[in-house]
C-alpha positions in Angstrom: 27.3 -21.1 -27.0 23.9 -21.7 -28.4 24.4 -25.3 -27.6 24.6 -24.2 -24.1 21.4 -23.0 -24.2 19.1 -24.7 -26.4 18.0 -27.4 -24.1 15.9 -24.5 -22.2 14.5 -22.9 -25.4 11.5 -25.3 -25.9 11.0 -24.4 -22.0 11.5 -20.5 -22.6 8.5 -20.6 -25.6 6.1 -22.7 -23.7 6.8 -20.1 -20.9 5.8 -16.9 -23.3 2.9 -18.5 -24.5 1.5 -19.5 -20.9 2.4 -16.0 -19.6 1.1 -14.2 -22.8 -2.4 -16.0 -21.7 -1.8 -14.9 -18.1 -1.3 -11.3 -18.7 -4.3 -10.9 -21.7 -7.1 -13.0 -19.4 -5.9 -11.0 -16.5 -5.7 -7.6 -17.9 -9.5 -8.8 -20.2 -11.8 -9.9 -17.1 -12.0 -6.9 -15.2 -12.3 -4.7 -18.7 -15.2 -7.1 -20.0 -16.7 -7.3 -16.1 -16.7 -2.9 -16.1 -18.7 -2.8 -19.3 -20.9 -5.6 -18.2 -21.4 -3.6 -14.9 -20.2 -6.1 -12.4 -19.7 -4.4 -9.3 -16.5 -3.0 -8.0 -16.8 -5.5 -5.3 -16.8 -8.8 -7.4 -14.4 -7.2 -9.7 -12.0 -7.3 -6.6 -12.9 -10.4 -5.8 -11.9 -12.1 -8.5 -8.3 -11.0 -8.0 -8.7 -12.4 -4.1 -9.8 -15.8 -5.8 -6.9 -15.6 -8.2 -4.2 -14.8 -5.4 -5.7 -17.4 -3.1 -5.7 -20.2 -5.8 -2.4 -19.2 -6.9 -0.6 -19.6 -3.0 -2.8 -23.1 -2.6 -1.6 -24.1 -5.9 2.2 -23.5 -4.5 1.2 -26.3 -1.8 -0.4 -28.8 -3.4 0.8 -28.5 -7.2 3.2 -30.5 -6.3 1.4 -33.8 -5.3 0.2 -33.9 -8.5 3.3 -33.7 -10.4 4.8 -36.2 -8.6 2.1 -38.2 -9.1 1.7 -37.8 -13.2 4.8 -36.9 -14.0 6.2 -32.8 -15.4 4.7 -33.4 -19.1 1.4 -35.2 -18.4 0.7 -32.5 -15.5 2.2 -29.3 -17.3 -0.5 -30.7 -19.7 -3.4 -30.8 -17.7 -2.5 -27.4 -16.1 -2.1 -25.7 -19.6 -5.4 -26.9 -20.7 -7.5 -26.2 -17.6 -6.0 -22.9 -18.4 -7.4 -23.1 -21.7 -10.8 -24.6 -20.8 -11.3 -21.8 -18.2 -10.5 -19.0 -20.4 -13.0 -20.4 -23.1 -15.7 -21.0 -20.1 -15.1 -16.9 -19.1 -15.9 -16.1 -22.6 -19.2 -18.5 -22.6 -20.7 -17.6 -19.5 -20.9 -13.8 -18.2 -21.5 -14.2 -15.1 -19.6 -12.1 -11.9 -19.8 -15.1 -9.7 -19.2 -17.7 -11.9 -15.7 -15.9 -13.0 -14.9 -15.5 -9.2 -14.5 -19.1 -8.9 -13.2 -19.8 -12.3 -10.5 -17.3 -11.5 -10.1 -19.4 -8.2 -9.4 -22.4 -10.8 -6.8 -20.4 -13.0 -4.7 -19.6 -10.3 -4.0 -23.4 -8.9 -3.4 -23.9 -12.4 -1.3 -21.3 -13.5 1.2 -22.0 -9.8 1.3 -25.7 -10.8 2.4 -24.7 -14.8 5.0 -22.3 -13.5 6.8 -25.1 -10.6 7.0 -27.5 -13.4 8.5 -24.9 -16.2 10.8 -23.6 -13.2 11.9 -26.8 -12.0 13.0 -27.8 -15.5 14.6 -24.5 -16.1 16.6 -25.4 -12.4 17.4 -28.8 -13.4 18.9 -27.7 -17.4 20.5 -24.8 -15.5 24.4 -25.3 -14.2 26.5 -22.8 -11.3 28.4 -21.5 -14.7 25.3 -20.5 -16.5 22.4 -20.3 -13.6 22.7 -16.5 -13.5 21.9 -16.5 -17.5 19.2 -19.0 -17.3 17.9 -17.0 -14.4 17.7 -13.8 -16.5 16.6 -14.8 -19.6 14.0 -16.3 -17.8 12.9 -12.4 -15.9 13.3 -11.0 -19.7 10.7 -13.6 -21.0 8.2 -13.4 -17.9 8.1 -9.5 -18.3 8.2 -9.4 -22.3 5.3 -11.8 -22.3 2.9 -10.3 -19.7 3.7 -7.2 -21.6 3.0 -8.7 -25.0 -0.4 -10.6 -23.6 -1.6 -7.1 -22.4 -1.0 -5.2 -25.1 -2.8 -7.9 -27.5 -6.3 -6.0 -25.7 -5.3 -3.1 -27.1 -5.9 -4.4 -30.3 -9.0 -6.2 -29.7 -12.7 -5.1 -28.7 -13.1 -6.2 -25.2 -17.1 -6.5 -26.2 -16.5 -9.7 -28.3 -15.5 -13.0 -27.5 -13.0 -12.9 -29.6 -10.1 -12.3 -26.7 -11.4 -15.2 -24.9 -10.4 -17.6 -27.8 -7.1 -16.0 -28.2 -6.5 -16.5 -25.0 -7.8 -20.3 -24.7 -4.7 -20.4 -28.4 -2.2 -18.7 -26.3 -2.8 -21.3 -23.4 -3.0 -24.4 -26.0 0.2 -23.3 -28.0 2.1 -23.3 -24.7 1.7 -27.3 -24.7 3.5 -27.8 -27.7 7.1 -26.9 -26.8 6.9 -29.1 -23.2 5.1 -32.1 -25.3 7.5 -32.6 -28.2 10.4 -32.2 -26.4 12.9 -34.7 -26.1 15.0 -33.1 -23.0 14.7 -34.9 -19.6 12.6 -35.0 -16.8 13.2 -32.7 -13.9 13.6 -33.9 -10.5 10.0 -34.3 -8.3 9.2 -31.1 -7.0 9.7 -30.0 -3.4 6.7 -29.8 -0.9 6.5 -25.8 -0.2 6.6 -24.3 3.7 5.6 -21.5 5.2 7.5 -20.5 8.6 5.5 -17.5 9.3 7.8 -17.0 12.6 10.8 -17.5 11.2 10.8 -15.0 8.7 9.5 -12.4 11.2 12.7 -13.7 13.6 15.2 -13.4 10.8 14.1 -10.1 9.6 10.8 -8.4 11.0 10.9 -5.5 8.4 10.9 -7.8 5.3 8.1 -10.0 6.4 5.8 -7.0 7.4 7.1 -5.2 4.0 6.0 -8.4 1.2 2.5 -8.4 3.4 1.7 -4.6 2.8 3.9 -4.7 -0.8 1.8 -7.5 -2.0 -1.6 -5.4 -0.3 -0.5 -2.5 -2.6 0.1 -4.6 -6.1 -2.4 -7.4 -5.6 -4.9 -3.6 -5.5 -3.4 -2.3 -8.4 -2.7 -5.5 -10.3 -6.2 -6.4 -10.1 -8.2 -3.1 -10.1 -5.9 -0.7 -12.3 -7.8 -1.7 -15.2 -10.9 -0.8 -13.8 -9.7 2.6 -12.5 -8.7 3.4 -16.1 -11.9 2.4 -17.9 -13.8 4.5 -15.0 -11.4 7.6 -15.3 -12.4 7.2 -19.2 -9.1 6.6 -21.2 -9.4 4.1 -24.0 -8.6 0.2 -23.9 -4.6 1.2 -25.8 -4.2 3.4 -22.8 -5.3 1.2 -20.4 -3.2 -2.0 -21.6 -0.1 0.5 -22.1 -0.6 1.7 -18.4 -0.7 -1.7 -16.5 2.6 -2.5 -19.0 4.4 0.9 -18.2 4.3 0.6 -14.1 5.9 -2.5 -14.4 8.4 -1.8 -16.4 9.3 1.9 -15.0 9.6 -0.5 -11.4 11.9 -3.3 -13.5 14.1 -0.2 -14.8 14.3 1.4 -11.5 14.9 -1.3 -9.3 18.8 -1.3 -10.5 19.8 1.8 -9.5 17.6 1.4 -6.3 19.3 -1.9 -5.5 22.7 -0.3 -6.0 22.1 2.3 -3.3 20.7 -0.4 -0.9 24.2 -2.1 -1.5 25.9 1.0 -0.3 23.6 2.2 2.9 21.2 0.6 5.0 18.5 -1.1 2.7 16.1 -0.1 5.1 16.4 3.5 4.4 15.8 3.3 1.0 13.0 1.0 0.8 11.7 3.5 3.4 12.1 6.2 0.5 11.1 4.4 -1.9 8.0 3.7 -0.3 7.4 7.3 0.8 7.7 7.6 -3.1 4.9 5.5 -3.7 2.9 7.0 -1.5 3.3 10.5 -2.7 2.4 9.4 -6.1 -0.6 7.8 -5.4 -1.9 10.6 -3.1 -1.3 13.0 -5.5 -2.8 11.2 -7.8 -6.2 10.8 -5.4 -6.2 14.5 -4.3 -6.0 16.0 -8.4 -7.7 13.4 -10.1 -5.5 13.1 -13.6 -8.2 12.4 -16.6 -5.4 13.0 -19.3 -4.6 10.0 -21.4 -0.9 11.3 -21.4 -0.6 12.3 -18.0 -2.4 9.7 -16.2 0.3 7.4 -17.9 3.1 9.8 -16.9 1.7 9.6 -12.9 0.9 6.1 -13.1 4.3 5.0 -14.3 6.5 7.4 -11.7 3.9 5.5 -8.8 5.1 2.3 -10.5 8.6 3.0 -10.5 9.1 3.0 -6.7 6.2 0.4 -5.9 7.6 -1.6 -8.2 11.1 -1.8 -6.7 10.2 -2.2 -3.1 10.1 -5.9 -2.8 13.1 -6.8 -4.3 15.1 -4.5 -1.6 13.0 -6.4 1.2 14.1 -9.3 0.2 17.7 -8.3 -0.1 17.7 -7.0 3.3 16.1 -10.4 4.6 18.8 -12.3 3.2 21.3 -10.4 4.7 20.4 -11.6 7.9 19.8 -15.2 6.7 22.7 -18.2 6.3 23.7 -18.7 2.8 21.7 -21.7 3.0 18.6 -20.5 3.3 18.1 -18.2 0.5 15.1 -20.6 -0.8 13.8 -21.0 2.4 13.3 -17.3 3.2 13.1 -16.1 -0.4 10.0 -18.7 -0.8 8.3 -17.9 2.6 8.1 -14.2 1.6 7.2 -14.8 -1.6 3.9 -16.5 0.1 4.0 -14.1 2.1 3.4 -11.6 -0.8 0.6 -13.6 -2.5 -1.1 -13.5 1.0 -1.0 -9.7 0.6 -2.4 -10.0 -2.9 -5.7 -11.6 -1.3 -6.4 -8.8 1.2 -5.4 -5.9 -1.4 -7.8 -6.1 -4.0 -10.6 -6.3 -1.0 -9.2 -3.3 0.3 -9.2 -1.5 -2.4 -12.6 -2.3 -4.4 -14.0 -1.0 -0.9 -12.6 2.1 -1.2 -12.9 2.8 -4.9 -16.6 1.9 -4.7 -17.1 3.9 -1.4 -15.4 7.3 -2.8 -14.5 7.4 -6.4 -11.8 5.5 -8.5 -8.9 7.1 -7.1 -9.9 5.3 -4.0 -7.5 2.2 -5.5 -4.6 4.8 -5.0 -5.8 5.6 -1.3 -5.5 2.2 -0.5 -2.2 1.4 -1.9 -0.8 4.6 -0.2 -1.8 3.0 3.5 -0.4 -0.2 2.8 2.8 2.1 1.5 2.9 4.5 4.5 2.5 1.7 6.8 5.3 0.1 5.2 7.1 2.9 5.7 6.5 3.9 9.3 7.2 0.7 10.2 10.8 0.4 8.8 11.9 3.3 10.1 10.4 2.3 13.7 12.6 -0.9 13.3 16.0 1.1 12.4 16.3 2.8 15.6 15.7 -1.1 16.9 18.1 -3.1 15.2 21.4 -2.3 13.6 22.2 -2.8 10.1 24.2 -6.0 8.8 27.6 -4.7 7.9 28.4 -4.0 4.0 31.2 -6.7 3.2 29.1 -9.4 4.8 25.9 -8.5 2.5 25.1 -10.1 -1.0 24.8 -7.9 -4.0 21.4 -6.8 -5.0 20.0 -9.0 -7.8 16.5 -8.0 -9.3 13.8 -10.0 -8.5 10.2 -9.1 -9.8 7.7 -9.2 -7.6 4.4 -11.3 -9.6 2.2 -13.3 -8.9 3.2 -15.8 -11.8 6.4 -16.5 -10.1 6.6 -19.8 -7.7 9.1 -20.2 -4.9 10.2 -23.1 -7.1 12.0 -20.1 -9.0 13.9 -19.1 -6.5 16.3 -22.9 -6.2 16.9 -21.4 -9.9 18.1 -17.6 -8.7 22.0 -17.2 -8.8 21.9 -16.3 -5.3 21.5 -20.0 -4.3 24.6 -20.9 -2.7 23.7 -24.7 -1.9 23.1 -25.8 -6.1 24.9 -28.4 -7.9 25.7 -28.6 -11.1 22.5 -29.9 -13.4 
């Protein structure tokens, strides 16, 4: 069985190196830019730049693979990483990490399509759903892992900066010297804006406002924590814990959806979220303990929204065009990401930190409104001709190149 397997295990370390990087220069930058006093709105700017970079990389990326070839361009994207992570730790400078974060993102989208495709191409129908999971289990564990590394760090030195520039460099090494195959050239990315809104209005409105609400809290939680004055462990173990209470939640969530109209419970679930964060806004938490306790029950119904709205779209979609919808609301989702931390570094800088959780509770209440405006329009697609629910995180470091390796893919032939 471990023969099976190996050929995506030099795949699966690069991978937790690269997202390690991702997660510890993502969670660093807007701690180091608070104590440096960057303002609130360049600090939500430079999660704009990221999202923005990221979605353009998902277009163009793959020219240049094509063009150099998986290893010689994972390597170039890897190290770019590298060099911009150094450069963030040179020069302190608002502005100058706005566009370097710009840079990171068409890098980090262009390193994910090539470590996905390969993952597609090693993957076969018998294993995919394996392949496809131990893949989720190494994107979460590594994010995680990259965060927490702040927590034991001092966010004053530069000392992060070249871990993270190690953690990029190391995650050359297993693509480099190994001897597998090459993938297939990758696939130009489309977005069909209309489609997606014929085949299913709710889920294209829902992965704009979903991404609104996590691009905010992705890119400004950090920011509300160090203002609310918990420490740095606090703060790492807080952007971990939302995503994971959403990753544990979203089973049982998913399971109901298979049973009922999804739309009624991604309804709930965003009611949920809304609750949470307006309680949060209205009392103000300052407790280490309890801030993580509110923070994490917000997370775990944000955090399972988009995987029901994508469910529900691909109810209504042919088999064959899982990757085609899956993909276009993925963009979809990164658009949100750009507007959200806009939004919400507005708001947080107008009224007080909680304004991050005002802002996530319109985009959640809209969400809301609007899906149950749209069941009294359209029936729902009958159980025994839905798919089972299958997880699907919702960040940023995943590519619609991903989704040709989900098991959900009926039109894949053995690799």
């Amino acid at each position: 069985m471990f023969a099976t397997y190996r050929p995506i295990l030099s795949l699966l370390r690069g991978t937790a190196f690269l997202l390690a990087a991702s997660g510890l220069h993502g969670l660093l930058l807007p701690l180091r830019g608070q104590l440096e006093g960057f303002s609130t709105a360049s600090l939500g700017l430079m999660g704009t730049a990221w999202a923005g970079g990221f979605v353009t990389g998902c277009f163009f990326a793959p020219r240049i693979v094509r063009r150099a070839g998986h290893v010689r361009a994972f390597g170039a994207f890897a190290a770019s990483g590298a060099i911009v992570a150094l450069l963030t730790g040179l020069i302190i400078d608002e502005y100058t990490w706005i566009l370097l974060r710009a840079f990171t993102g068409f890098t980090m989208a262009g390193a994910f399509m090539v470590i996905e495709s390969w993952l597609n191409e090693k993957a076969t129908n018998e294993n995919r759903g394996t392949v496809f999971g131990l893949y989720m289990m190494v994107t979460y564990a590594s994010i995680m892992g990259g965060q927490m590394i702040v927590a034991g760090g001092d966010v004053k030195s530069a000392s992060l900066f070249m871990i993270t520039g190690i953690l990029f460099c190391l995650s050359l090494i297993p693509t480099a010297v190994s001897t597998q195959s090459h993938p297939k050239p990758l696939q130009d990315v489309k977005l069909d804006v209309k489609g997606l809104y014929a085949n299913s209005p709710v889920s294209a409105i829902a992965c704009l406002l979903i991404g609104i609400a996590n691009g905010a809290w992705g890119t400004l939680g950090a920011v509300y924590g160090a203002r609310i004055g918990i420490s740095t462990a606090e703060i790492a173990l807080m952007m971990s814990l939302v995503v994971v209470a959403g990753a544990a939640m979203q089973l049982p969530a998913g399971r109901l959806s298979d049973r009922t109209d999804r739309r009624f419970v991604l309804a709930g679930a965003a009611f949920g979220a809304a609750l949470f964060a307006i309680a949060i806004f209205l009392f103000e938490p300052r407790a280490g303990v309890f801030v993580l306790v509110c923070t994490a029950a917000y997370g775990a119904f944000a955090y399972t929204l988009y995987s029901i709205a994508v469910a529900h779209a691909n109810d209504h979609a042919r088999s064959e065009d899982f990757v085609k919808v899956s993909g276009g609301l993925l963009l979809l989702y990164g658009f949100g990401t750009m507007i959200g931390p806009l939004l919400a570094a507005g708001l947080m800088g107008w009224m007080r930190p909680e304004g991050l959780f005002l802002a996530t509770a319109l985009a959640h209440l809209c969400l809301a409104g609007y899906t149950l405006l749209r069941i009294s329009r359209r029936a729902p697609v009958p159980i025994e001709n839905r798919d089972a629910f299958t997880t699907q995180p919702a960040e940023r470091s995943l590519t619609p190149e991903a989704l040709r390796l989900d098991p959900r893919r009926k039109d894949v032939t053995d690799g």
